[in-house]
C-alpha positions in Angstrom: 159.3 75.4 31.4 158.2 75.5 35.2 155.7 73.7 37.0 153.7 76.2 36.9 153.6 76.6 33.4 153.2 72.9 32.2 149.8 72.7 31.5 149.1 70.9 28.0 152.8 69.7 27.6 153.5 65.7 28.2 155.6 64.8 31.0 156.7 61.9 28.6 160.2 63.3 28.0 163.8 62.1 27.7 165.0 64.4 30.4 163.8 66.1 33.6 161.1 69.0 33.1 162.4 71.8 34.3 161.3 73.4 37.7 161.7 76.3 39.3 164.8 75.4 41.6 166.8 73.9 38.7 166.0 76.9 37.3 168.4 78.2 39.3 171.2 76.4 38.5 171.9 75.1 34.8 174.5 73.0 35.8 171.9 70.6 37.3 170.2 70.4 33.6 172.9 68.0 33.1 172.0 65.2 35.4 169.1 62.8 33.9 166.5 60.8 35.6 167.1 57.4 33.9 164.8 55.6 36.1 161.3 54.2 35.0 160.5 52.4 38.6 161.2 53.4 42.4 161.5 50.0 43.6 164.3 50.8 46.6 166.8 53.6 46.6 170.5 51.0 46.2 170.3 51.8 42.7 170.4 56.0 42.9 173.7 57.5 42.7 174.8 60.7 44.6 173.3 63.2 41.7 170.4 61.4 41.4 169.3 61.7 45.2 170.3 65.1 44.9 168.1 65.2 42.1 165.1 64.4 44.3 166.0 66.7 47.2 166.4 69.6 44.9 162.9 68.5 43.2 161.4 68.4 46.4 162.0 71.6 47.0 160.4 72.7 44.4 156.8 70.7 45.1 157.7 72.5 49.0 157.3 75.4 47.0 154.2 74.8 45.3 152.5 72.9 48.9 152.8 76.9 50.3 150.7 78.4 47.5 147.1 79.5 48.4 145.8 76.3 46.1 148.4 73.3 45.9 147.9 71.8 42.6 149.5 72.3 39.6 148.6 70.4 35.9 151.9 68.5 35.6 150.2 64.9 35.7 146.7 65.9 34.3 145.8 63.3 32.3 147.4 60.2 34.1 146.0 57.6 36.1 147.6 56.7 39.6 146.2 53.7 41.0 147.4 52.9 44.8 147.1 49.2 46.0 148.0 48.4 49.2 147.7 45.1 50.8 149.2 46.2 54.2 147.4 48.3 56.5 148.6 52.2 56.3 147.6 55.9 57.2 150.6 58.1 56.5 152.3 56.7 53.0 149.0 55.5 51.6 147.3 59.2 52.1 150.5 61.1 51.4 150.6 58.9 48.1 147.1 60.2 47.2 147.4 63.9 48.3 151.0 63.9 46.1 149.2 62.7 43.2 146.5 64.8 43.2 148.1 67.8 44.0 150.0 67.0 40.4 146.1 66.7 38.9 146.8 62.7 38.7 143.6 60.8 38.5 143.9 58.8 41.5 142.0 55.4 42.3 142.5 53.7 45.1 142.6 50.0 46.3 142.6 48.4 49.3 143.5 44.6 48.2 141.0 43.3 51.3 138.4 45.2 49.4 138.8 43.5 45.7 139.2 40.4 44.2 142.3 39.5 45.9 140.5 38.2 48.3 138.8 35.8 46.4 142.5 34.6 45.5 143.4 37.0 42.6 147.0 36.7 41.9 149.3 39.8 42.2 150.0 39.2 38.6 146.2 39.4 37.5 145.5 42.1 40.1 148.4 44.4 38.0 147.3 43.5 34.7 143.7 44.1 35.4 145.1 47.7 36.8 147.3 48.4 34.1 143.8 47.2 31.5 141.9 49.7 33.5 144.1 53.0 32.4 146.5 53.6 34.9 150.1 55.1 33.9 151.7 54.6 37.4 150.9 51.5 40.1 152.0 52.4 43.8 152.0 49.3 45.8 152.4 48.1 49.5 152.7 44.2 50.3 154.0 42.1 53.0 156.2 40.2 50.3 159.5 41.5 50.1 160.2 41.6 46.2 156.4 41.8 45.4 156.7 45.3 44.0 159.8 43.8 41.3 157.1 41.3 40.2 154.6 43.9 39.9 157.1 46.2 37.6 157.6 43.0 35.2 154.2 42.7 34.4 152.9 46.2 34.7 153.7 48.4 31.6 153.9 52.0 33.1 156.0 53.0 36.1 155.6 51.3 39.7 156.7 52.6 43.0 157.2 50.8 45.9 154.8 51.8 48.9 156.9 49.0 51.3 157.5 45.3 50.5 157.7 43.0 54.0 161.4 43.6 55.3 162.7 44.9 52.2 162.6 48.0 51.2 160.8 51.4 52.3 162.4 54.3 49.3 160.2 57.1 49.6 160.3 56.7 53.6 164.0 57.1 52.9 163.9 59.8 50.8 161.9 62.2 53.1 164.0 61.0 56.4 166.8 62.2 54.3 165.2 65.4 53.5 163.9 65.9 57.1 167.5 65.8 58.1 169.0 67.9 55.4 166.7 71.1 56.2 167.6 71.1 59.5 170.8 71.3 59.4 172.2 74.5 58.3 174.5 73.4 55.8 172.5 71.5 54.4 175.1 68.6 55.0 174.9 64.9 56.7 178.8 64.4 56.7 180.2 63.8 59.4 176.7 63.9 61.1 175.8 61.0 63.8 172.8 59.4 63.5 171.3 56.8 65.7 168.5 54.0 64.2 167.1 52.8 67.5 164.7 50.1 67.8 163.5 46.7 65.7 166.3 46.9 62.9 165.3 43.1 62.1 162.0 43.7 60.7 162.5 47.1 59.6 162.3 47.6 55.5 162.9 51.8 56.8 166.1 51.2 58.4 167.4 48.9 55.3 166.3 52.0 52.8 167.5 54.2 55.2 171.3 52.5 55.7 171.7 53.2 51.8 170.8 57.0 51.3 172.0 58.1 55.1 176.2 56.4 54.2 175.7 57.5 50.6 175.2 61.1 51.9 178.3 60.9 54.6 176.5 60.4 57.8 177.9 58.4 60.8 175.2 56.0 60.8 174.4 53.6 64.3 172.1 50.7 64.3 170.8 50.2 67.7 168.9 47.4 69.1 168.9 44.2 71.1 170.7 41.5 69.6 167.8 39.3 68.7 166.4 42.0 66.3 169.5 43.3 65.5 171.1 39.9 63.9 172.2 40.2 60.6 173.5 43.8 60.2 177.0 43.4 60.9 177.5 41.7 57.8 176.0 45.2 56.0 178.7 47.2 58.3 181.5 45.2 57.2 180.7 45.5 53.2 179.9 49.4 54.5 183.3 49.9 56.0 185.1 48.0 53.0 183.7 51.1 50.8 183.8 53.5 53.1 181.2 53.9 54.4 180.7 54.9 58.3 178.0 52.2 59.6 177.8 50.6 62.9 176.1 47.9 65.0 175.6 48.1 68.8 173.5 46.9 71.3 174.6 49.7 73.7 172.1 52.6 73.8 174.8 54.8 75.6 177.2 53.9 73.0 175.2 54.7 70.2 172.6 57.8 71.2 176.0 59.5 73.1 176.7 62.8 71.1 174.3 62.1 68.3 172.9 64.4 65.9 169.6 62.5 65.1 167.8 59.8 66.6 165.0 58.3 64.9 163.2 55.2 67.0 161.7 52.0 65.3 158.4 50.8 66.1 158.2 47.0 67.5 156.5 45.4 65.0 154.5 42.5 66.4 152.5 41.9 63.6 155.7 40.4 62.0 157.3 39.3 65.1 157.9 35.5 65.9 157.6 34.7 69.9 160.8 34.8 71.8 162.6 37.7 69.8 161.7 39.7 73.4 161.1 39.2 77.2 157.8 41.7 76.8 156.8 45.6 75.5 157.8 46.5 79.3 161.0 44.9 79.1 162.4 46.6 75.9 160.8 50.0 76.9 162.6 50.2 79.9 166.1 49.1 78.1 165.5 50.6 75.1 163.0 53.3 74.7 163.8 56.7 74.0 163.0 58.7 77.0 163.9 62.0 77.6 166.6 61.0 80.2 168.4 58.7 77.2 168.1 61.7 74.7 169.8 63.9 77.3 173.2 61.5 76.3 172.6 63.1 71.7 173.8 66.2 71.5 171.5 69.4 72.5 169.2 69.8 69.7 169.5 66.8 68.5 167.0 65.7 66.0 164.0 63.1 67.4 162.3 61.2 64.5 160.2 58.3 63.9 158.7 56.5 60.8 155.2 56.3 62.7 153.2 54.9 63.6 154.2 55.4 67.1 153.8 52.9 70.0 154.2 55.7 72.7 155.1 54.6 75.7 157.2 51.6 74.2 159.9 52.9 71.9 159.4 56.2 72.4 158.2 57.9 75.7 155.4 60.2 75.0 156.7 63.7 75.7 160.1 63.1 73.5 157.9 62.3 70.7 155.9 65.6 71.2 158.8 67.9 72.8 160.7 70.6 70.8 163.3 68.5 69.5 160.7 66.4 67.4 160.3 66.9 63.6 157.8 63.8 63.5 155.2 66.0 61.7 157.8 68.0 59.9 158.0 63.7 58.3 155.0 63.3 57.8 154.6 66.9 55.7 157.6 66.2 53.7 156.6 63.1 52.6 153.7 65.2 50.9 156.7 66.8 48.8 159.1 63.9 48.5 156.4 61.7 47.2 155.3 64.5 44.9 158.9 64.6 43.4 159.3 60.7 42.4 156.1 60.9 40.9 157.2 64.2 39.0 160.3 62.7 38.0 159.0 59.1 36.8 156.7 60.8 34.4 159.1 62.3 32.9 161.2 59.7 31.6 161.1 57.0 29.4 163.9 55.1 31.4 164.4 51.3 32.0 166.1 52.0 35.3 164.4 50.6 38.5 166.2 52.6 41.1 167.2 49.9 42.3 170.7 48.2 40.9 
């Protein structure tokens, strides 16, 4: 059965529906979805993020048809409640469930009775009372979204939590990468995560899917907001995993496939962590005279949003070797997958070990 074709059957299975790119390739058939939660992406093994690139192919597929909607979630309820500001995954979120016909409500915790000190706990039950199958949620608590999939009876993904954990962000950096390249292939392949590591939940989602698909990974930053990941580069390199810390930009964007720059995140910032904006953009921005060290062609990206002019100089973020957009599009897809998939399972995994 395609995508196409799955108008009155429930997504409520024990194994992946079949799409069109599986189609393709029976072998795949063989590899299950066994998770009922995205909460991070430590817990997916090799197959199973393959699982989601192939997947998102697919839902690429269906994004270049005349209409962009197809019935595979008509009749399910996917309430969004983030209590963090956001444009890109909160949107993306809503555009990837309604292009599956989802019934979408959306929340914005400053907006509801969480500010007249609702718990999180009665917030999700009251959701979950209210009809909804799925529960995406942002929060500036890392581990709020676990909390959130204890209590909640249908399947939650996790829109961000504080420092922790970013998954779908990951998912469609991964995918950005893979496309571009023409074997489809990140061994082997340098890539550079420049910026505020220490407050970053996208480079800590990122560090797992980018060594688990063979890259060459480089953290960059200064040494203030940098602390910590060694310790991650030594348990990398005890499993093999290529993974590096430096506070040399030379060192790290030298011959480099990919660069993706970090926002500074002040909102989360303590005082003291940095001289001033001026100071870091002038040591650690990614102008175009720093990207001249990657390699030619090398890949520009960024999470967004953007504080142009700080980590990233304006005209790199909008020259010919940016696929910022190209992100921003496939997370349309990519978030269109993981809804796909978590439908279609009745696992107890979280996708996160």
């Amino acid at each position: 059965m395609s995508i196409a074709s799955e108008v009155d059957a429930s997504p409520a299975t024990s194994s992946i529906p079949a799409i069109p790119s599986v189609d393709a390739a029976p072998e795949s058939q063989a590899v299950p979805w066994r998770h009922r939660h995205l909460l991070d992406v430590d817990g997916l093994s090799a197959a199973e993020l393959d699982l989601v690139m192939r997947t998102t192919d697919a839902m690429r597929e269906v994004l270049a048809r005349p209409i962009a909607k197809v019935p595979a979630l008509r009749g399910r309820q996917a309430t969004i409640l983030f209590y963090e500001a956001s444009t890109r995954t909160r949107v993306s979120f809503e555009v990837a469930a309604k292009n599956l016909s989802a019934d979408v409500v959306n929340i914005a915790a400053a907006a509801s009775s969480v500010s007249k000190g609702e718990s999180l706990v009665d917030t999700v039950r009251t959701i979950e009372a209210l009809g909804a199958h799925m529960l995406v949620i942002r929060h500036p608590v890392s581990g709020a979204p676990y909390l959130a999939a204890e209590t909640f009876g249908g399947s939650v993904l996790n829109g961000g939590d504080g420092w922790h954990a970013h998954p779908t962000q990951a998912l469609l950096d991964l995918y950005t990468m893979r496309e571009r390249f023409p074997d489809g292939s990140l061994e082997g392949r340098k890539i550079v995560i420049l910026g505020d590591l220490l407050h970053s939940r996208v480079a800590r989602s990122n560090i797992w899917t980018l060594t688990a698909a063979g890259a060459d990974l480089w953290l960059c930053g200064p040494a203030t907001l940098a602390r910590g990941f060694e310790a991650w580069a030594g348990r990398g390199a005890a499993t093999g995993r290529r993974f590096h810390v430096t506070t040399s930009v030379d060192e790290a964007l030298r011959d480099a496939d990919v660069v993706m720059a970090l926002r500074i995140q002040r909102e989360r910032m303590a005082s003291g962590l940095l001289p001033s904006l001026r100071e870091y953009a002038a040591r650690y921005g990614l102008t175009k005279a720093r990207l001249a060290l990657a390699k030619p062609g090398a890949l520009v990206m960024h999470p967004g949003p953007m504080n142009e002019g700080v980590e990233i100089a304006a005209d790199v973020a909008a020259g010919v070797q940016s696929v910022i957009t190209d992100q921003v599009t496939n997370g349309v897809a990519v978030r269109m997958a993981i809804l796909y998939l978590l439908a279609g399972t009745r696992g107890t995994g979280s996708g996160s070990a």
